[in-house]
C-alpha positions in Angstrom: 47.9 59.8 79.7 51.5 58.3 78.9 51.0 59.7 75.4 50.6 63.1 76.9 53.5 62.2 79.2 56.0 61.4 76.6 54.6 64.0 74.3 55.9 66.7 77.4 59.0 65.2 77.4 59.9 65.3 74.1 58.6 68.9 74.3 61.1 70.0 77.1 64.4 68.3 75.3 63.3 70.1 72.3 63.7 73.2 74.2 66.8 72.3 76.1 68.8 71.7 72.1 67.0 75.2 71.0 68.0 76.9 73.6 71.6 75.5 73.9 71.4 76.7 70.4 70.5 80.3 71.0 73.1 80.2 73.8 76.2 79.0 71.5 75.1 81.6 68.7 74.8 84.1 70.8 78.0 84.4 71.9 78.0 84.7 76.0 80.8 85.6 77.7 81.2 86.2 81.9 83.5 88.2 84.0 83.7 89.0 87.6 85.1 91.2 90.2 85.6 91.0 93.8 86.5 94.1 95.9 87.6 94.2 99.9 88.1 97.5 101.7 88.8 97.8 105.1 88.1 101.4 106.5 89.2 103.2 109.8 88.1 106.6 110.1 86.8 109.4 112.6 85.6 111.9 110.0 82.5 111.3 110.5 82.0 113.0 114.3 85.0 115.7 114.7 84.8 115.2 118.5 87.2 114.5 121.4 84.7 111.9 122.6 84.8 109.9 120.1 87.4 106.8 118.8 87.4 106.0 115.3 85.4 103.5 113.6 86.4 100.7 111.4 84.8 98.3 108.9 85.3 96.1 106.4 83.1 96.0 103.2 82.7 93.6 100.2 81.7 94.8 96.4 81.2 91.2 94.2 80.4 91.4 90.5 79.2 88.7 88.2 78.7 89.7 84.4 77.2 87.8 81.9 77.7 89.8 78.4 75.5 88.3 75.1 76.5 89.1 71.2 72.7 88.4 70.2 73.5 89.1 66.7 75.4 91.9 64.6 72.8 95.0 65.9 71.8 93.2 69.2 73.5 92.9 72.7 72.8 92.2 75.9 74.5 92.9 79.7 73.6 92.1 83.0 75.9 92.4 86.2 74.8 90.9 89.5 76.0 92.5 92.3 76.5 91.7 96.1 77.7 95.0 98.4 78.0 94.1 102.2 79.8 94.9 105.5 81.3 92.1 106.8 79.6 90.7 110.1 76.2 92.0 108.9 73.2 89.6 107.8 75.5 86.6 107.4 75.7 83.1 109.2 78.0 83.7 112.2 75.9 83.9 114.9 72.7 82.4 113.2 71.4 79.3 111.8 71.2 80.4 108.2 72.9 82.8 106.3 70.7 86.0 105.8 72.4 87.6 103.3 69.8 89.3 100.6 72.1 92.0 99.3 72.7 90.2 95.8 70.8 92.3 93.2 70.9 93.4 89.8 73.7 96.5 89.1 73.2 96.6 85.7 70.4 95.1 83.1 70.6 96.3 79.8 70.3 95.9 75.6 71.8 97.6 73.6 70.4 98.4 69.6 72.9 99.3 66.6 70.8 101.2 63.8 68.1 101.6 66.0 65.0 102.6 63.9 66.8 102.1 61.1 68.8 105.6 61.8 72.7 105.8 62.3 71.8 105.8 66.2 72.8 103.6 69.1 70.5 102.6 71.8 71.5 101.7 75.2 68.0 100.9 77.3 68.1 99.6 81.1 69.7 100.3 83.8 72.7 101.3 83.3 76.1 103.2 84.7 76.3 106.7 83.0 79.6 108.2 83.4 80.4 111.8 81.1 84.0 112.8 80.7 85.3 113.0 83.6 82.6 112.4 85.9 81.9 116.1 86.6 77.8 116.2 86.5 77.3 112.5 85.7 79.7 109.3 87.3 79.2 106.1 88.9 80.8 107.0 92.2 82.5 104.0 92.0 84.4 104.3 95.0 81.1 103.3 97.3 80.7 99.5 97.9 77.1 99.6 95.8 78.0 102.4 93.1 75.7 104.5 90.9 73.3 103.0 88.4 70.2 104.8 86.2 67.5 103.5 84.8 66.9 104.9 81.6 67.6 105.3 78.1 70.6 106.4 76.0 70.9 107.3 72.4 74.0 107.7 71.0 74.9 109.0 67.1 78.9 109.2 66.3 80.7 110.6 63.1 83.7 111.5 62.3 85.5 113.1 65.3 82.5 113.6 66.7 79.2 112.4 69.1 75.8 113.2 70.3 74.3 111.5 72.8 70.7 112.1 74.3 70.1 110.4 77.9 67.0 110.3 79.8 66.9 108.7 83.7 64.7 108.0 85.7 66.0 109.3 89.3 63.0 108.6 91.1 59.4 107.0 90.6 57.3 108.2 93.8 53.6 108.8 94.0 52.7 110.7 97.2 49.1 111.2 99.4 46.3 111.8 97.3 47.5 110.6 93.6 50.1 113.7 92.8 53.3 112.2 91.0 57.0 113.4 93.0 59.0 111.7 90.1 62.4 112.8 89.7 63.8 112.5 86.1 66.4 114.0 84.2 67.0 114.7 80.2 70.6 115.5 78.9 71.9 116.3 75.3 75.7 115.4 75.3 78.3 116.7 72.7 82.0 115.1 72.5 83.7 116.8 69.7 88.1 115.6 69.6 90.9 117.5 68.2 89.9 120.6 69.4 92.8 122.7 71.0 94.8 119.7 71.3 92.4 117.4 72.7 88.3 117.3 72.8 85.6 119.9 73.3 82.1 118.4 75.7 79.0 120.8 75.6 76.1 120.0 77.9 72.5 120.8 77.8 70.9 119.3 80.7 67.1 119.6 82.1 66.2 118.7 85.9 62.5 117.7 86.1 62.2 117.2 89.9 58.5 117.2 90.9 59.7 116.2 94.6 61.7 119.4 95.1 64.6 117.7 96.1 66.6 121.2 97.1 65.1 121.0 100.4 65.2 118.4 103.1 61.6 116.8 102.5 59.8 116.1 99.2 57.3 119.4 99.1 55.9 119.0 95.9 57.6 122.7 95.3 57.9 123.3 90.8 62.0 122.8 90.6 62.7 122.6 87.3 65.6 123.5 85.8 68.5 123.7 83.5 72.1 123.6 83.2 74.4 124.8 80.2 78.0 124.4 80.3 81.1 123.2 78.4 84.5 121.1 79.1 87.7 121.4 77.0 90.2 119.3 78.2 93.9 118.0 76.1 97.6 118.9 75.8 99.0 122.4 75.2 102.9 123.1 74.9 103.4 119.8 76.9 100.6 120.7 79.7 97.9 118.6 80.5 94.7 120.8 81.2 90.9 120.5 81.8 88.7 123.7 81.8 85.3 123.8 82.3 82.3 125.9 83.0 78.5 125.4 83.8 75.3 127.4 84.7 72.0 126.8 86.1 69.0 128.6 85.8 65.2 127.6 85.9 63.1 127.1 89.4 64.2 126.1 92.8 61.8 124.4 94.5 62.6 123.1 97.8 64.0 126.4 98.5 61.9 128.0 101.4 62.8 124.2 103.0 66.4 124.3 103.1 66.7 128.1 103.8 63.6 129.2 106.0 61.2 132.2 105.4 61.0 135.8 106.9 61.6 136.1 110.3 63.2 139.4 112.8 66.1 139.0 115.0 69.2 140.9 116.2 72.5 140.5 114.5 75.6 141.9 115.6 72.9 144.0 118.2 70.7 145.2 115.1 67.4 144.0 114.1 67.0 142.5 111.1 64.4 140.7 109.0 65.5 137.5 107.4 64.3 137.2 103.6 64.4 133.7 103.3 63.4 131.6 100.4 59.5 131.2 99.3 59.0 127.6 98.3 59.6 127.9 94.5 62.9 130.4 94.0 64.6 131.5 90.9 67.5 129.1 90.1 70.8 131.2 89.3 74.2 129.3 89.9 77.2 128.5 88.6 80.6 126.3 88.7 83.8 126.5 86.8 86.9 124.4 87.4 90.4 124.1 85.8 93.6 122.0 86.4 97.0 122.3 84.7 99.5 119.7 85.1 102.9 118.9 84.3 104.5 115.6 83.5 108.1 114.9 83.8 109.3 111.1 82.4 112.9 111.9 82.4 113.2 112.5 86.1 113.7 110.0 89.0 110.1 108.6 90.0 108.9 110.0 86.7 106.8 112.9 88.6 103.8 115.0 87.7 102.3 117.8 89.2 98.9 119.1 89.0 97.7 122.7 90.5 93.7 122.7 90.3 90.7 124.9 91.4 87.1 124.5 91.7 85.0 127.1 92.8 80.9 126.3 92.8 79.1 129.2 93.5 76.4 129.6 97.0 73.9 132.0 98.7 74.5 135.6 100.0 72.7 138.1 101.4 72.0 139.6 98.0 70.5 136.5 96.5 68.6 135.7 99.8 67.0 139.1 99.3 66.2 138.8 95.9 64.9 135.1 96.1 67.7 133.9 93.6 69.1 130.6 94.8 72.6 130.6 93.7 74.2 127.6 95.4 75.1 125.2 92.3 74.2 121.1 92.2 76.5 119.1 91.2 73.6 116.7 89.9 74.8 113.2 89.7 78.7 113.8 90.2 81.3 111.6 91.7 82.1 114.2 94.3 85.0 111.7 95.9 87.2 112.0 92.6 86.6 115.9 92.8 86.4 117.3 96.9 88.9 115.4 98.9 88.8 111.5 99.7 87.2 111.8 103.3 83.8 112.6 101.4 82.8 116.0 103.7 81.6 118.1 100.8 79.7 115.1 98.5 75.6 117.1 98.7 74.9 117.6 95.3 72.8 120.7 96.4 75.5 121.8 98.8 73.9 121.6 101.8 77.5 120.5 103.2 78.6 124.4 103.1 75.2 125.5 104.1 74.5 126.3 100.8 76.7 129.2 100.8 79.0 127.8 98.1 82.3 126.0 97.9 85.9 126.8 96.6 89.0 124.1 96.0 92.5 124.8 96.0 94.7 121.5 95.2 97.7 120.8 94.7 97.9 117.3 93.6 101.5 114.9 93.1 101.7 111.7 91.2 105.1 109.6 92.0 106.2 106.2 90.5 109.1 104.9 93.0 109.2 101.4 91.8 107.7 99.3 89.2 104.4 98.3 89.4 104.0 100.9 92.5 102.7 104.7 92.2 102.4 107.0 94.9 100.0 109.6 95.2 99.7 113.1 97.3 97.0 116.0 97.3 96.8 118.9 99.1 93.2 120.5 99.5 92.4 124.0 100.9 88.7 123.9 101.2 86.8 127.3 101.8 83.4 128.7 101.0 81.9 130.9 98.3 80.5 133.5 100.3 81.8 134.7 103.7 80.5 134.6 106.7 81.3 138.5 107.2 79.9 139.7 104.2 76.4 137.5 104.4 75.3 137.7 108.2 71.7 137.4 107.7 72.6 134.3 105.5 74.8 132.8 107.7 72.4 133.8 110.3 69.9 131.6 108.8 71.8 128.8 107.8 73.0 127.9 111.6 76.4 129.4 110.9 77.2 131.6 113.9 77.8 130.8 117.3 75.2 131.9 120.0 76.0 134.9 122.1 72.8 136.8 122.4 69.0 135.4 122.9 67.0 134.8 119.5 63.7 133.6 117.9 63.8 129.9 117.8 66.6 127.7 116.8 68.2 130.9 115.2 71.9 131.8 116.5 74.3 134.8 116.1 77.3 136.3 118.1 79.5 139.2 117.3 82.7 137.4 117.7 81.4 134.7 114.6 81.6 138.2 112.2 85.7 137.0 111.7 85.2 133.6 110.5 85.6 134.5 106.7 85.5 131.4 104.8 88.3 128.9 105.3 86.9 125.7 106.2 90.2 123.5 106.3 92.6 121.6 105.0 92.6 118.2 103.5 96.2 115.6 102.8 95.4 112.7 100.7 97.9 109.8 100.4 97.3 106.8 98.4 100.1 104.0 97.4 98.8 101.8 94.9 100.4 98.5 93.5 99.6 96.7 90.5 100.4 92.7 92.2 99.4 91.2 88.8 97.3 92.1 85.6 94.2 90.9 87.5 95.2 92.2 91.3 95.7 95.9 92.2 96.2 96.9 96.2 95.2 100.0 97.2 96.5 102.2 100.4 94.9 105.0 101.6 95.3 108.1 104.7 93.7 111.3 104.9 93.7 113.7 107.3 91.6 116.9 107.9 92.6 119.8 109.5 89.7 121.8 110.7 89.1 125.8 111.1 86.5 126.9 113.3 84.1 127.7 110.5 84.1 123.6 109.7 82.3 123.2 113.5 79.8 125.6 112.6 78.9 123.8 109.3 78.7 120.7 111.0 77.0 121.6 114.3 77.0 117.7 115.5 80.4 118.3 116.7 79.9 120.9 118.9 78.0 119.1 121.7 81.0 116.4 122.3 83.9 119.1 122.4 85.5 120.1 118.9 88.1 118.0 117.4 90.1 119.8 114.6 91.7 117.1 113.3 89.9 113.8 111.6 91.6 110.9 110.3 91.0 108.2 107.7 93.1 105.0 106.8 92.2 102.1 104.3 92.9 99.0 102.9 91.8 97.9 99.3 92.2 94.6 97.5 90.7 94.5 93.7 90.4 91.5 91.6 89.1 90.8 88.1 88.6 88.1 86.6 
C-alpha cells in the first residue's frame, strides 16, 4: 500500500515537469480586454409615454494564444458580457454571475494534409472585408462567433478561402433535423484597380426556414453571388459592390401570409401572398466615394455613400418571387445607422419591402489623439407604399380607415406615404488616452416620417414620437 502510494506520487510530479515542459515549448502567451458602455436611449419605443432607458454593460476578454510547434496553434478567449446590477452579489448572498463562457476555441493547421492550405477549426469570429455578409458585430457586449471550419490557400497577390458554419444544430418533433448551416467560397485578389478585388460564392442551407417568424421546416436553400472592389483612384477612396440571391425561400408564406380578399382604396382585391417554399430573387449593391484632405485644418474627409437592398412588390408578391435581400451574417451597425433600427438580416425591419441608404458621412481630427465623427443617414424603402398596396396591405403598412378581414388594415389617405422612413445624425468623439485606453462618445438622433410608425406598429398605441435619441459612454482597454 505505501509502495502504491509513493509509486502515485512520483507519477503525478512526473506529469507536473512534462507538462511544465510542453507549456514552456509551446510558447503561451495571454492578453485581455475589458470594455464598459454605458447606454441612454429611447429608440427602442418611439412613444410620448415613454422616458428613455439607460444601462451600463460589461465585455471582459481573457486570451490565452499557444505556438504548439511550426504548423500548430492554438487560441482560446474566455469571455464575460453583463449588465451591471444583473446576477451579481449586491442584494444577495453569493455572487450569481454565470455569464463567463468560451468566445472563441480554436486550432489552427499550416500544410494541412500535406497541401499549401491553412486550416482554422473551432469556433471562431469570421469577419470578410468589410463586414458586408460576414462580421463579428463587434459593437454588441457578447459579439458574433461560428462554429465551424475554415480553409484558407494564399499565393502571390492572391487567396481562397472555403468556410463552412454551423448556424444552428436543432432537431425538432418526431426526429426531422432544422439545422442551419452555411458554405462560402471566398476570393481576395490585390492590385486590382488600385486596390483588391473579393468575389463570393455563398450557399444557405437552412432546413428551419428561418425567412419566416417560426421554424416551419419550409426547403430554403439558397445562394448568393456577388463581388466587392474596393482601393484608391485619382486620390479617391471607393468601395463598390454587388450581390444576388437566388434559390428557395422558405419561410415565405410565414412572414408574408397567403391569399386572402379585402377592399383597398374601396376595391376588392385578392392578396397573393407567399406559398411556404417561394422562389428566392434579390439583390444588394452599395458604393462609397471619399475624399481625404491632410493639408487642411482638422485634416477632413468626406465620404458620400449609398446602399440600396432590394424588397417585395406587388409584382413579386404575385409571382411568388421573394425579392427582399438577407444580409446573412452582416454587421448591420457599421452599415445602417448606430441606433440599430434596420439590423434583420431578412428585412423584416422594412416589412420586407426593401431598404435604401443615403449617407453622408464626416471624419474630423481637432486635436491630437482626438477624431470627431459625423453621418448623416436618409433611410427610405425599396418599394413604395403607393405603387405596392396589396403588399403593403399585407405587410401591416397602412393605417386603418375602412373594416377588413382579420388583423388586415388599409386607408386611402396611407396611398401618399411613398417611402421615406427618416433621418438618422450620428456623432461620435473618440480619444486615444493611451496606446492601451481609447474613450468613446456617442449621440444619435432619429427623426421619424410617418411611414417609420407604420413599420413599427408598437408605437402607435402610446402616441407617436418622431424623434428618438441615443447617448453613450465607452471605455476600452487592452492589455
Amino acid at each position: 500500500m505505501k509502495r502504491n502510494f509513493i509509486t502515485g506520487i512520483a507519477m503525478m510530479v512526473a506529469a507536473f515537469f512534462v507538462g511544465t515542459e510542453i507549456a514552456q515549448a509551446a510558447d503561451v502567451s495571454f492578453s485581455g480586454s475589458i470594455r464598459t458602455r454605458y447606454e441612454n436611449e429611447n429608440k427602442g419605443q418611439f412613444t410620448e409615454k415613454h422616458e428613455a432607458y439607460d444601462a451600463t454593460a460589461t465585455q471582459i476578454r481573457l486570451n490565452a494564444k499557444a505556438n504548439i510547434n511550426s504548423d500548430t496553434s492554438a487560441f482560446v478567449q474566455m469571455q464575460s458580457a453583463h449588465t451591471w446590477g444583473t446576477a451579481n452579489a449586491a442584494l444577495t448572498a453569493s455572487d450569481g454571475d454565470a455569464s463567463v463562457g468560451i468566445h472563441q476555441g480554436y486550432f489552427t493547421l499550416k500544410n494541412f494534409a500535406g497541401l499549401p492550405v491553412t486550416a482554422k477549426i473551432g469556433r471562431q469570429e469570421i469577419v470578410l472585408d468589410g463586414h458586408r455578409l460576414f462580421g463579428h458585430t463587434g459593437w454588441t457586449t457578447g459579439a458574433q462567433t461560428h462554429d465551424g471550419v475554415r480553409l484558407t490557400h494564399a499565393h502571390g497577390n492572391g487567396a481562397l478561402t472555403y468556410l463552412y458554419t454551423m448556424a444552428q444544430e436543432q432537431t425538432a418533433s418526431g426526429g426531422v433535423e432544422h439545422d442551419v448551416g452555411t458554405h462560402a467560397l471566398h476570393g481576395n485578389f490585390q492590385g486590382v484597380i488600385g486596390g483588391a478585388l473579393s468575389t463570393y460564392l455563398v450557399f444557405s442551407d437552412d432546413d428551419c426556414g428561418l425567412t419566416g417568424t417560426n421554424c416551419s421546416g419550409a426547403r430554403n436553400q439558397w445562394f448568393t453571388i456577388g463581388a466587392r472592389q474596393t482601393g484608391k483612384l485619382l486620390g479617391l477612396d471607393y468601395r463598390a459592390e454587388y450581390y444576388f440571391q437566388t434559390g428557395a425561400a422558405g419561410g415565405a408564406g410565414e412572414a408574408i401570409a397567403p391569399a386572402n380578399v379585402m377592399s383597398i382604396y374601396g376595391t376588392a382585391h385578392t392578396l397573393a401572398g407567399y406559398t411556404a417554399e417561394a422562389t428566392r430573387e434579390a439583390y444588394m449593391f452599395g458604393v462609397r466615394v471619399g475624399k481625404s484632405f491632410k493639408n487642411v485644418t482638422w485634416k477632413p474627409k468626406i465620404t458620400l455613400w449609398y446602399d440600396y437592398l432590394s424588397g417585395n412588390s406587388d409584382e413579386d408578391m404575385n409571382e411568388g418571387t421573394w425579392a427582399a435581400f438577407d444580409t446573412l451574417y452582416d454587421t448591420g451597425h457599421k452599415f445602417y445607422g448606430f441606433m440599430d433600427l434596420f439590423l434583420a438580416n431578412t428585412g423584416k425591419a422594412t416589412n420586407y419591402m426593401g431598404l435604401q441608404d443615403i449617407a453622408i458621412k464626416i471624419v474630423l481630427k481637432p486635436a491630437a489623439k482626438w477624431t470627431l465623427k459625423a453621418d448623416v443617414h436618409r433611410f427610405l424603402t425599396a418599394e413604395t407604399v403607393g405603387a405596392n398596396p396589396s403588399m403593403s396591405t399585407r405587410t401591416g403598412i397602412l393605417a386603418a380607415s375602412t373594416s377588413t378581414p382579420a388583423g388586415m388594415t388599409t386607408g386611402v389617405g396611407s396611398r401618399d406615404l411613398g417611402n421615406e422612413i427618416g433621418t438618422e445624425l450620428d456623432l461620435t468623439l473618440v480619444h486615444a488616452y493611451n496606446p492601451n485606453v481609447k474613450l468613446s462618445f456617442g449621440y444619435s438622433q432619429f427623426m421619424a416620417e410617418t411611414l417609420y410608425h407604420e413599420l413599427d406598429a408598437t408605437s402607435a398605441a402610446n402616441g407617436w414620437s418622431n424623434q428618438a435619441r441615443w447617448a453613450y459612454v465607452q471605455a476600452a482597454v487592452k492589455f
